[in-house]
C-alpha positions in Angstrom: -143.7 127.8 -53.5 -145.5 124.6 -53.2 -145.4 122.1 -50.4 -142.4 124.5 -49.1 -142.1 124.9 -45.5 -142.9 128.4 -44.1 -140.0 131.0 -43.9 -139.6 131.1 -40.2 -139.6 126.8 -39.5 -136.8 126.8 -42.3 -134.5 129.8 -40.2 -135.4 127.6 -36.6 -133.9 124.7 -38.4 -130.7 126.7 -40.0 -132.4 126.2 -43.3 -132.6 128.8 -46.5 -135.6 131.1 -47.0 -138.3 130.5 -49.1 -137.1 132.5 -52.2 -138.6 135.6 -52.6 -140.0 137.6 -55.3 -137.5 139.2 -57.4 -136.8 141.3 -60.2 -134.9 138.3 -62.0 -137.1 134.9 -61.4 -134.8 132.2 -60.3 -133.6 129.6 -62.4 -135.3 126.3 -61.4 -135.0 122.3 -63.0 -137.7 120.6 -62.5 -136.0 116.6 -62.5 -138.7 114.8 -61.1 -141.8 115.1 -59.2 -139.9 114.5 -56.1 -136.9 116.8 -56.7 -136.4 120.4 -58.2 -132.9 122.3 -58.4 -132.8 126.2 -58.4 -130.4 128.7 -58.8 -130.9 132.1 -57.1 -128.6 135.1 -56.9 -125.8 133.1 -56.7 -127.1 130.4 -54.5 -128.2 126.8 -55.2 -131.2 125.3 -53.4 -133.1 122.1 -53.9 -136.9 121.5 -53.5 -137.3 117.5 -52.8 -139.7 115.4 -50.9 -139.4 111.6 -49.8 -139.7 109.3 -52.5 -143.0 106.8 -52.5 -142.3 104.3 -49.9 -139.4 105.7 -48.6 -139.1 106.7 -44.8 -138.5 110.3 -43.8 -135.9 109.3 -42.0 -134.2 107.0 -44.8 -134.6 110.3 -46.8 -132.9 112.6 -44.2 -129.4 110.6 -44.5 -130.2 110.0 -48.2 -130.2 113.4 -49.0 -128.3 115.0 -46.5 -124.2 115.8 -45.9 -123.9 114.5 -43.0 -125.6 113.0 -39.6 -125.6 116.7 -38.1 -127.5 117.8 -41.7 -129.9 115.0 -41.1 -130.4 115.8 -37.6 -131.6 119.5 -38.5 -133.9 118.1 -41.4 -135.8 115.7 -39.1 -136.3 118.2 -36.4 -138.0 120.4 -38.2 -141.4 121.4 -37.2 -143.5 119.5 -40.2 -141.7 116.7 -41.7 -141.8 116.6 -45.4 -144.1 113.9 -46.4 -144.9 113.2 -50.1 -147.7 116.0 -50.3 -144.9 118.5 -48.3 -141.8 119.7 -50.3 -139.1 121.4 -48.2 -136.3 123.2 -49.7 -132.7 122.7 -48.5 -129.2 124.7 -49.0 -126.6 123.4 -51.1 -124.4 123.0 -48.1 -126.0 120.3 -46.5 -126.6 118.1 -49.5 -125.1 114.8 -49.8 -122.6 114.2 -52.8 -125.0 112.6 -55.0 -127.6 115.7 -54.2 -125.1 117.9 -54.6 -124.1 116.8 -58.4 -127.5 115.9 -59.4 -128.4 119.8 -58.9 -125.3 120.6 -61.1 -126.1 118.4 -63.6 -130.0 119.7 -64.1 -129.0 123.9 -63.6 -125.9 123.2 -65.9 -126.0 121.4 -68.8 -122.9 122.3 -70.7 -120.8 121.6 -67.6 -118.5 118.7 -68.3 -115.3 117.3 -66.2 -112.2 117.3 -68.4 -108.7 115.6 -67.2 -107.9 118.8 -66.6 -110.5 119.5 -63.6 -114.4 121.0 -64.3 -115.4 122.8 -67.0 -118.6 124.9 -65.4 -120.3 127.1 -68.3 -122.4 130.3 -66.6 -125.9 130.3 -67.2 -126.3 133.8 -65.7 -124.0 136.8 -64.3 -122.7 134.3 -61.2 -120.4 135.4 -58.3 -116.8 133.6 -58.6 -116.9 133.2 -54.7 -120.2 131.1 -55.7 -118.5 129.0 -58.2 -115.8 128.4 -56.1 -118.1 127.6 -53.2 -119.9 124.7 -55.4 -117.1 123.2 -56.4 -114.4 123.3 -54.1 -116.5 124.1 -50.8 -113.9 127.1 -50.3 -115.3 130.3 -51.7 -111.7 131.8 -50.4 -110.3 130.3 -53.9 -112.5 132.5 -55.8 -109.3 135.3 -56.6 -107.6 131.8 -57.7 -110.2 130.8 -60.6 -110.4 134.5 -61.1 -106.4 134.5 -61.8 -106.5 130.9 -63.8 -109.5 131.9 -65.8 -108.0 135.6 -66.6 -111.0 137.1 -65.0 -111.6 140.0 -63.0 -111.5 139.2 -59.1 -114.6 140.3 -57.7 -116.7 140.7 -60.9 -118.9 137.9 -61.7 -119.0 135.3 -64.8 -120.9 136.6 -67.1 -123.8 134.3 -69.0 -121.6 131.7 -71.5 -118.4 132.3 -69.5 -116.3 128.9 -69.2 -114.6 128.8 -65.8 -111.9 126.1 -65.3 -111.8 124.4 -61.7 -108.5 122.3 -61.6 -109.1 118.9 -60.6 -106.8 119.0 -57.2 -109.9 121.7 -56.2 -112.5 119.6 -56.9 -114.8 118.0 -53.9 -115.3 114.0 -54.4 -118.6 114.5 -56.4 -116.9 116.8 -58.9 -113.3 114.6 -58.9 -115.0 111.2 -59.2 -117.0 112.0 -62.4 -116.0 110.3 -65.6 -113.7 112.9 -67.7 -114.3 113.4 -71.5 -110.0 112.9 -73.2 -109.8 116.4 -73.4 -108.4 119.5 -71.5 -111.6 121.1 -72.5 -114.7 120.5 -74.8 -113.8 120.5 -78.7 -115.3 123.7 -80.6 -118.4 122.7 -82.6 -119.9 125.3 -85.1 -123.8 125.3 -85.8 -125.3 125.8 -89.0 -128.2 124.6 -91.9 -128.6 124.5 -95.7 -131.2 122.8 -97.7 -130.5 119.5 -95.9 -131.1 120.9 -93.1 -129.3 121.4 -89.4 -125.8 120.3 -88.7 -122.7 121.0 -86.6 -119.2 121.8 -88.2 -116.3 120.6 -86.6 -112.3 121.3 -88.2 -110.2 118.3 -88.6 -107.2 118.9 -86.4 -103.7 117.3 -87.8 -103.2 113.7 -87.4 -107.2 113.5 -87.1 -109.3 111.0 -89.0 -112.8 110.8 -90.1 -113.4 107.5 -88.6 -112.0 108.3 -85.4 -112.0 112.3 -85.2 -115.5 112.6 -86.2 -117.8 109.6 -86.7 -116.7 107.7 -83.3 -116.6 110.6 -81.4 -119.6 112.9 -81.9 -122.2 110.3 -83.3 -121.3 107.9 -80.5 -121.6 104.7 -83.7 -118.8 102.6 -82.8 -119.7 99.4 -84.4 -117.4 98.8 -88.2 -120.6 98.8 -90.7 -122.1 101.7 -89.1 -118.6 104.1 -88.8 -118.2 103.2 -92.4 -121.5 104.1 -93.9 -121.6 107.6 -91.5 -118.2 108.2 -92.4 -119.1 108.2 -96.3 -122.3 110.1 -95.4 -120.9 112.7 -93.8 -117.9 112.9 -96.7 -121.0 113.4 -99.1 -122.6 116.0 -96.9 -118.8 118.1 -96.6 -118.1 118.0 -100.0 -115.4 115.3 -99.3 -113.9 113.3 -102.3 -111.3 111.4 -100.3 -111.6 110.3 -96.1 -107.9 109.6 -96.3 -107.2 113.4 -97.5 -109.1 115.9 -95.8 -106.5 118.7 -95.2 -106.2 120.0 -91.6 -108.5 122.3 -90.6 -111.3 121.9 -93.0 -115.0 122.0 -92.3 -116.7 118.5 -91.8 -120.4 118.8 -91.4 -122.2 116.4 -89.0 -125.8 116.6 -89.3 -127.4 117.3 -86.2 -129.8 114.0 -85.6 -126.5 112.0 -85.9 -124.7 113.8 -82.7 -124.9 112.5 -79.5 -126.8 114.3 -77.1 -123.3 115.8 -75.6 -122.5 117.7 -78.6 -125.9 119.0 -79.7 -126.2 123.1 -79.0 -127.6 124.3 -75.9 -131.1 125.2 -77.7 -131.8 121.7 -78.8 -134.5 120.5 -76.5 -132.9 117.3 -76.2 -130.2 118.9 -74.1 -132.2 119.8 -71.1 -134.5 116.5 -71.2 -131.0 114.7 -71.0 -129.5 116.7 -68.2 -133.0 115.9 -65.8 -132.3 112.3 -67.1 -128.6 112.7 -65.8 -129.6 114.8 -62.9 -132.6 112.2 -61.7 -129.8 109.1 -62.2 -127.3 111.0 -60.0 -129.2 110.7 -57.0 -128.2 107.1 -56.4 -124.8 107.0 -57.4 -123.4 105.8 -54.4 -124.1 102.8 -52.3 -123.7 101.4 -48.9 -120.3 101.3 -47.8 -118.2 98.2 -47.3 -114.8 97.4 -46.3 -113.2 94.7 -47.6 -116.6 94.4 -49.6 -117.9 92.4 -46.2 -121.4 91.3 -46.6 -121.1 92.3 -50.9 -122.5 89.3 -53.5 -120.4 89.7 -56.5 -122.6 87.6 -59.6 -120.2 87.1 -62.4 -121.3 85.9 -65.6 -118.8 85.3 -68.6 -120.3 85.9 -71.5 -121.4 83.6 -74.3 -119.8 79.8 -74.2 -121.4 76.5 -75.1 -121.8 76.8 -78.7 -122.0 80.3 -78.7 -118.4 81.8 -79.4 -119.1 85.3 -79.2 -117.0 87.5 -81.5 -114.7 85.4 -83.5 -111.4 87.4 -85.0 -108.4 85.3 -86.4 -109.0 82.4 -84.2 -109.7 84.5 -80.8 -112.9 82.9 -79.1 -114.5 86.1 -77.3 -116.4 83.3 -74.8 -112.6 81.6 -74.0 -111.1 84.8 -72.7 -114.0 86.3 -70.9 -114.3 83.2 -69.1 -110.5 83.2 -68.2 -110.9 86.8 -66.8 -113.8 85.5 -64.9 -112.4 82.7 -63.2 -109.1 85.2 -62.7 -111.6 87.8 -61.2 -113.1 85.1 -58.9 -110.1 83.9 -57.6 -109.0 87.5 -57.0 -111.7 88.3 -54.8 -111.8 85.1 -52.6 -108.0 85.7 -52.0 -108.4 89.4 -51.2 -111.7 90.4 -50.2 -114.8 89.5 -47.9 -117.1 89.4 -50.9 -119.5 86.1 -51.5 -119.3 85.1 -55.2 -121.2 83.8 -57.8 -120.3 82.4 -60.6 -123.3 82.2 -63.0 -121.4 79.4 -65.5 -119.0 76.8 -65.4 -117.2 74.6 -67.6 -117.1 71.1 -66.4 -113.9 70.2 -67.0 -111.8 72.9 -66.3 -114.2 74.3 -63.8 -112.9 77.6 -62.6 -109.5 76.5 -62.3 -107.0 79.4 -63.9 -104.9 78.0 -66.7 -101.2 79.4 -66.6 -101.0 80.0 -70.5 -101.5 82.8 -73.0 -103.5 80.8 -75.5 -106.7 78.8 -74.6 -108.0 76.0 -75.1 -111.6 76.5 -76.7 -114.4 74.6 -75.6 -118.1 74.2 -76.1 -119.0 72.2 -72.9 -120.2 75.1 -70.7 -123.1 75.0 -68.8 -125.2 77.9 -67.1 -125.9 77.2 -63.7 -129.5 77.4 -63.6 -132.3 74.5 -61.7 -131.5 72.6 -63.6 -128.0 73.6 -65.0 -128.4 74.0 -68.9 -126.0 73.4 -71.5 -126.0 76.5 -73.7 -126.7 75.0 -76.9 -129.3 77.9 -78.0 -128.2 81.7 -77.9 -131.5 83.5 -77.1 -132.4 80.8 -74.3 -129.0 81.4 -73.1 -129.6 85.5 -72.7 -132.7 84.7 -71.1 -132.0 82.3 -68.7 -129.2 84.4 -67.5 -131.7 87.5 -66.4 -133.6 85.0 -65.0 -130.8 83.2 -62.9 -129.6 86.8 -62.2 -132.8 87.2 -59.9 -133.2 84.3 -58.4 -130.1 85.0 -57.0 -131.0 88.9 -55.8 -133.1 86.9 -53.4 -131.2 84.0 -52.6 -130.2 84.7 -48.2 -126.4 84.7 -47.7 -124.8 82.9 -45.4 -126.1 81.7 -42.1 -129.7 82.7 -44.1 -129.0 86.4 -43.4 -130.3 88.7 -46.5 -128.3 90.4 -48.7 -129.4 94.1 -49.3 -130.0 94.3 -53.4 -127.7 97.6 -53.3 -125.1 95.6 -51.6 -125.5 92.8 -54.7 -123.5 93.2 -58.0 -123.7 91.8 -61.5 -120.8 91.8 -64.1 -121.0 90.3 -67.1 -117.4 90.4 -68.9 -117.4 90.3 -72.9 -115.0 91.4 -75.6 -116.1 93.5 -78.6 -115.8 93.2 -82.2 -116.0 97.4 -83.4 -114.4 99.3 -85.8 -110.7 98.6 -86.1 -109.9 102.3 -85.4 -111.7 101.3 -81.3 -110.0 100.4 -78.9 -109.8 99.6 -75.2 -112.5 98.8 -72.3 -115.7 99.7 -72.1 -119.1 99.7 -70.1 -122.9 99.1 -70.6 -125.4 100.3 -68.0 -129.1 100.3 -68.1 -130.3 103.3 -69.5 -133.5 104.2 -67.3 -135.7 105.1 -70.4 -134.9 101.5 -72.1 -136.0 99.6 -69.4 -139.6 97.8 -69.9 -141.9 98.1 -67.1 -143.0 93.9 -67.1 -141.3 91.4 -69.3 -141.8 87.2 -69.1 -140.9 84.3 -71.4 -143.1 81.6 -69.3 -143.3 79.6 -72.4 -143.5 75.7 -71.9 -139.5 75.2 -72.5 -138.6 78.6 -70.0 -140.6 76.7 -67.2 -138.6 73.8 -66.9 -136.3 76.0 -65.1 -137.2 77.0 -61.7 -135.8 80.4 -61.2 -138.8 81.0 -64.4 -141.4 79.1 -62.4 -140.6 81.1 -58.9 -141.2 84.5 -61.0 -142.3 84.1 -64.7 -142.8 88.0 -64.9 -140.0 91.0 -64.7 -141.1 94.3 -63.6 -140.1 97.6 -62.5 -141.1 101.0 -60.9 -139.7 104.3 -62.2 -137.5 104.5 -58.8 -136.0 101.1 -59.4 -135.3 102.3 -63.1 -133.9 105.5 -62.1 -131.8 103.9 -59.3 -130.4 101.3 -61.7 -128.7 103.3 -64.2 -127.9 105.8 -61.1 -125.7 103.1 -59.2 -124.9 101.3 -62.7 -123.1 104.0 -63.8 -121.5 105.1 -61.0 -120.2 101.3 -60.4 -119.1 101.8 -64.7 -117.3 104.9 -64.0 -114.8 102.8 -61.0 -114.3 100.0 -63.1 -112.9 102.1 -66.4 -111.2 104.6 -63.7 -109.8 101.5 -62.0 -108.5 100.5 -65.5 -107.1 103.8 -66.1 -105.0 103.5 -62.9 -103.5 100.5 -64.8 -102.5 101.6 -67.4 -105.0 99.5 -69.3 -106.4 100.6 -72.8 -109.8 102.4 -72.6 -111.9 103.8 -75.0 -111.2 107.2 -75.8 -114.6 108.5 -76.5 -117.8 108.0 -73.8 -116.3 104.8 -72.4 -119.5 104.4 -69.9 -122.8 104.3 -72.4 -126.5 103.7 -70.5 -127.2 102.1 -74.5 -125.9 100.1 -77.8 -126.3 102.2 -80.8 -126.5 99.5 -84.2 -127.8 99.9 -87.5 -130.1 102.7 -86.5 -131.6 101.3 -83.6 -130.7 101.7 -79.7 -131.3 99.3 -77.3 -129.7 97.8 -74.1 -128.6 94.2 -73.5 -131.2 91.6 -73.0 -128.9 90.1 -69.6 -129.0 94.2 -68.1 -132.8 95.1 -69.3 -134.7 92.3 -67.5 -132.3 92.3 -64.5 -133.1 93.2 -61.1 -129.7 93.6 -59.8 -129.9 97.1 -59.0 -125.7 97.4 -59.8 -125.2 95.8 -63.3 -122.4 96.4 -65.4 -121.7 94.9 -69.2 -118.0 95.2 -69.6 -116.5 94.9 -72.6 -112.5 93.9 -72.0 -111.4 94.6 -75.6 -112.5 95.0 -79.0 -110.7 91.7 -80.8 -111.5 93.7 -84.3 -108.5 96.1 -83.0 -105.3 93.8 -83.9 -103.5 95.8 -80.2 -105.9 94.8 -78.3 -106.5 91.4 -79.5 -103.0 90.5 -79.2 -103.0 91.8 -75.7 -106.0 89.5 -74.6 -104.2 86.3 -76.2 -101.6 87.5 -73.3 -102.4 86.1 -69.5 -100.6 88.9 -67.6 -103.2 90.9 -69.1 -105.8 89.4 -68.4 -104.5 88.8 -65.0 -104.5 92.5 -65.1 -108.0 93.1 -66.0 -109.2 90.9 -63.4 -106.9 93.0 -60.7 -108.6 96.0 -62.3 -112.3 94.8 -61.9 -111.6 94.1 -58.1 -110.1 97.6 -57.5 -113.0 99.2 -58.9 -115.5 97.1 -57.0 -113.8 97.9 -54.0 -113.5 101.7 -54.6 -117.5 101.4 -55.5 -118.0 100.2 -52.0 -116.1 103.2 -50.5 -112.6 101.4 -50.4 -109.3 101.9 -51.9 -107.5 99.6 -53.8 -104.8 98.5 -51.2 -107.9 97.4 -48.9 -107.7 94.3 -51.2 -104.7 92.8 -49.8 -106.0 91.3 -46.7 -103.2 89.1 -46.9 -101.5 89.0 -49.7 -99.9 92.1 -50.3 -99.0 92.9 -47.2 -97.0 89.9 -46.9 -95.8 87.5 -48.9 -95.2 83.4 -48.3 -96.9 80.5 -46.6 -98.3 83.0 -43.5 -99.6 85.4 -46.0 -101.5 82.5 -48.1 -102.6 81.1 -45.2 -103.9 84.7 -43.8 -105.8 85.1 -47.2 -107.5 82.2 -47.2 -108.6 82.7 -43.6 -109.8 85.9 -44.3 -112.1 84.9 -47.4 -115.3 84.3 -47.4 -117.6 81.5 -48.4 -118.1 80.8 -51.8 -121.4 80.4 -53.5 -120.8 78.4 -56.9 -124.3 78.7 -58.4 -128.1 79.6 -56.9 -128.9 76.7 -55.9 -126.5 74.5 -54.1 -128.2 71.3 -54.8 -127.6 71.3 -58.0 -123.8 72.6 -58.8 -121.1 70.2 -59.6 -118.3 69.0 -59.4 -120.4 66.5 -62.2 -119.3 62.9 -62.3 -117.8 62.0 -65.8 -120.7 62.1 -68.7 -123.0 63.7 -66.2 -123.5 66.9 -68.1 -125.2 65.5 -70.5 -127.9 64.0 -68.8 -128.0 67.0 -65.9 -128.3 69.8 -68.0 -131.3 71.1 -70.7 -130.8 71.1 -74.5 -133.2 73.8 -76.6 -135.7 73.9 -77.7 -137.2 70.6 -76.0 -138.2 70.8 -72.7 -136.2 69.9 -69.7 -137.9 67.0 -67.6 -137.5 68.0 -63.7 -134.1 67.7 -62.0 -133.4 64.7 -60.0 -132.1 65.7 -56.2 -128.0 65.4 -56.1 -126.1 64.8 -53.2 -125.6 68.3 -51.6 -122.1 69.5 -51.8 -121.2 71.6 -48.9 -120.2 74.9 -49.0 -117.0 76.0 -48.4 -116.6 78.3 -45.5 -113.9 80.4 -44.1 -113.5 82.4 -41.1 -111.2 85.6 -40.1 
């Protein structure tokens, strides 16, 4: 096997055995050029080597269960380099290791609310399954009795073997579940049109909802509508509001998503490396009480840009309530430094106690120098822009911030089909992501986070790590949602892409980002008349910015009651005063020189209007920056 280490330095250092010949060749995945999973006899292995740049022994604890698992990889006898593979057991991989193999050896394996659905790709041992999953291979006899299999006989190729979710190990447990207790039965077929997948309305199902939402992944109102009718033509439907239960709807195959397509679509296995490859960096530094964490929060839209408009409902007036609400949640409760990418200079982030809003136009994003967003595409793109300035801004006292230890969330509210519903997430899809990008054009360079670095690039790693941690920081928010009882999309609720009038693409403020954690969340869809009349309400919102903190906590290794440094573990004057002690300092904007608060009428002559240039910034008196101590 090449670059593997010999068979006798692996048993000194308690590793596997090269594999050996056998009658039955192993199963292998290649992900990546630095990382391969294989399945033999039962056992999973993995063939990696450090990435480019990366030191052996930042690989060792990168890839590795635990210090003593690291320990054994860095003494063995030739360290693996990037021209020297080594191959490593399944029981000393880290989490992220460990699901990244899963996802590239199994494919059809999916985690339901009921626990993990694992689909046999061979004749595999139940004491192996049990061993992958649950890390006891004792349990075996009990998915054996659950399953209504034999106990000691193994799962034969296409078997589906339920783990229940209280079995599960973290890596397993964490992932995102699909709404159902297991995967719904899809039939495969062609005709003279060509290849599509059958699926039998079930009763109370819809179209819309049922089929068109769900398995083409089309969420948006014009484009449900037209598929919906499509797909009616295809089935031989003559009314979408009376399709009896149980009949066949055809869904041709190039409008599934690549979840539901069958197991012999190549598409399949080039999405589960995809999966596999992003899986690796899932998880990042941990941090209690998000200590030494930059939270960037931008709320979407504002100036003259509204957003989604639905019977009166400014998106850009309630996303920027959450954000404030989110703000002032995390410098009560956590350690975190934020950053608050807009303001509005009035209201500043002050929350207002009411249900309705006020709508305003005035807001300004906080940029060198601030600029009144008066021009939607400048706005996008100044917002990328100020998003990586500030990945390289020091923290406080001048100390670096870590870019895995930096997050961006920029809160929104849809406008989708009327049958959607709930809160969803947008992470940067890996293949989506440009490799250099620049708008240096003589209006951009007014603006000194464009004049600093005109040009956005980035190497497969840092696109691979992005949707990684991206997704995995997705998955916490929605769960953290869930735990609330907060509406969430039923169907794929964390999506690495928009799909619109035929075309996919991700967000301009996530694809030219280098904030290795970055999040689009979308609060509601104001189309859906529930959830717009549950965003017009502040104890929701209130709600939603409660949620967003939990999961950013849990996505630094926390629980949710790590929060209450002060406040919910007490209540009164003490427990105010304990918070605010316990908070950190607050950056307002990038560049300190240049935030507000604005005298009256100063907005207008401190900020730039599109498309005429800005003339440079003249210096401000520096406000100081407010700093608390524990």
């Amino acid at each position: 096997m090449r670059g593997a280490l010999s068979r006798a330095a692996l048993a000194a250092c308690l590793l596997v055995p090269l594999l050996a010949v056998a009658q039955e060749a192993p199963r292998r995945v290649e992900v990546s050029d630095d990382f391969s999973a294989i399945l033999d006899k039962g056992s999973i292995l993995v063939e990696v080597r450090p990435l480019d740049g990366e030191s052996v022994t930042d690989f060792a604890r990168r890839i590795s269960r635990d210090e003593a698992a690291a320990a054994r990889l860095l003494a063995l006898p030739a360290a693996p380099s990037r021209s020297r593979r080594i191959v490593l057991p399944y029981g000393d991989l880290s989490d992220e290791t460990r699901l990244a193999a899963v996802r590239a050896l199994f494919p059809s394996d999916v985690r339901a609310t009921i626990g993990w659905l694992h689909v046999a790709v061979e004749n595999e041992p139940l004491a192996s399954i049990a061993s992958w999953f649950t890390g006891d291979a004792r349990l075996s006899a009990r998915l054996a009795e659950l399953n209504g299999l034999r106990e000691g006989e193994p799962a034969t190729r296409g078997t589906l073997v339920k783990v229940p979710v209280e079995y599960l190990l973290p890596p397993f447990r964490d992932a995102e579940p699909i709404p159902d207790e297991e995967p719904p039965r899809l039939e495969y077929g062609s005709d003279a049109k060509g290849r599509y997948a059958v699926y039998r309305l079930k009763r109370k199902e819809a179209l819309y909802s049922a089929v068109v939402v769900r398995f083409t992944g089309r969420i948006h109102a014009e484009d449900v509508i037209q598929l919906a009718l499509d797909i009616a033509l295809r089935s031989g439907i003559d009314d979408v509001h009376a399709i009896p239960v149980g009949f066949p709807v055809k869904i041709p195959l190039e409008l599934l998503s690549g979840e539901y397509l069958p197991p012999d679509d190549p598409k399949v296995a080039a999405q589960a490396k995809e999966r596999a490859e992003a899986a690796l960096f899932a998880t990042p530094a941990k941090a209690l009480h998000l200590a030494g964490v930059r939270v960037v929060i931008d709320a979407g839209h504002g100036g003259t840009d509204t957003g989604t408009l639905h019977h009166g409902v400014w998106e850009s007036t309630y996303v920027y309530d959450v954000a404030s609400r989110l703000r002032k949640v995390l410098l009560e409760t956590t350690r975190a430094e934020v950053v608050m990418m807009t303001r509005e200079p009035v209201q500043g982030w002050e929350v207002i106690d009411r249900d309705r809003l006020p709508d305003r136009k005035g807001r300004v994003l906080l940029t060198d120098p601030p600029y009144r967003m008066t021009n939607v595409v400048a706005g996008v793109n100044l917002r990328w822009y100020l998003a990586n300035a500030i990945l390289k801004r020091p923290g406080a006292g001048g100390r670096p911030i870590p870019p895995e230890k930096t997050v961006f969330l920029s809160l929104h509210a849809d406008s989708l089909h009327p049958s959607v519903r709930g809160a969803m997430a947008y992470v940067p899809g890996e293949r989506f992501l440009r490799e250099r990008y620049g708008r240096a054009t003589p209006f951009y360079r007014t603006f000194r986070e464009v004049r600093d670095d005109p040009v956005v690039s980035f190497t497969k790693k840092e696109r691979v790590l992005a949707e990684g941690a991206s997704t995995s920081l997705a998955e916490k928010l929605i769960g953290a949602f869930r735990r609330r009882d907060l509406p969430v999309h039923q169907f794929r609720p964390v999506r690495t892409h928009v799909i619109r009038k035929g075309r996919e693409w991700v967000p301009a403020v996530l694809r030219y980002n280098k904030i290795p954690n970055r999040v689009l969340f979308e609060l509601s869809n104001l189309s859906n008349e529930e959830d717009r009349r549950l965003t017009l309400t502040r104890a929701y919102r209130q709600e939603c910015a409660e949620a967003l903190a939990d999961g950013l906590v849990a996505f630094f290794g926390g629980a949710p009651e790590e929060r209450a440094i002060g406040t919910a573990a007490a209540s009164g004057p003490a427990a105010v005063r304990t918070a605010a002690a316990a908070a950190p300092a607050e950056l307002s904007g990038p560049w300190p020189d240049t935030i507000g608060p604005w005298p009256e009428g100063a907005p207008q002559g401190r900020t730039a209007l599109a498309p005429t240039p800005t003339p440079a910034p003249t210096k401000a008196p520096r406000k100081p920056v407010r700093r608390r101590r524990r």
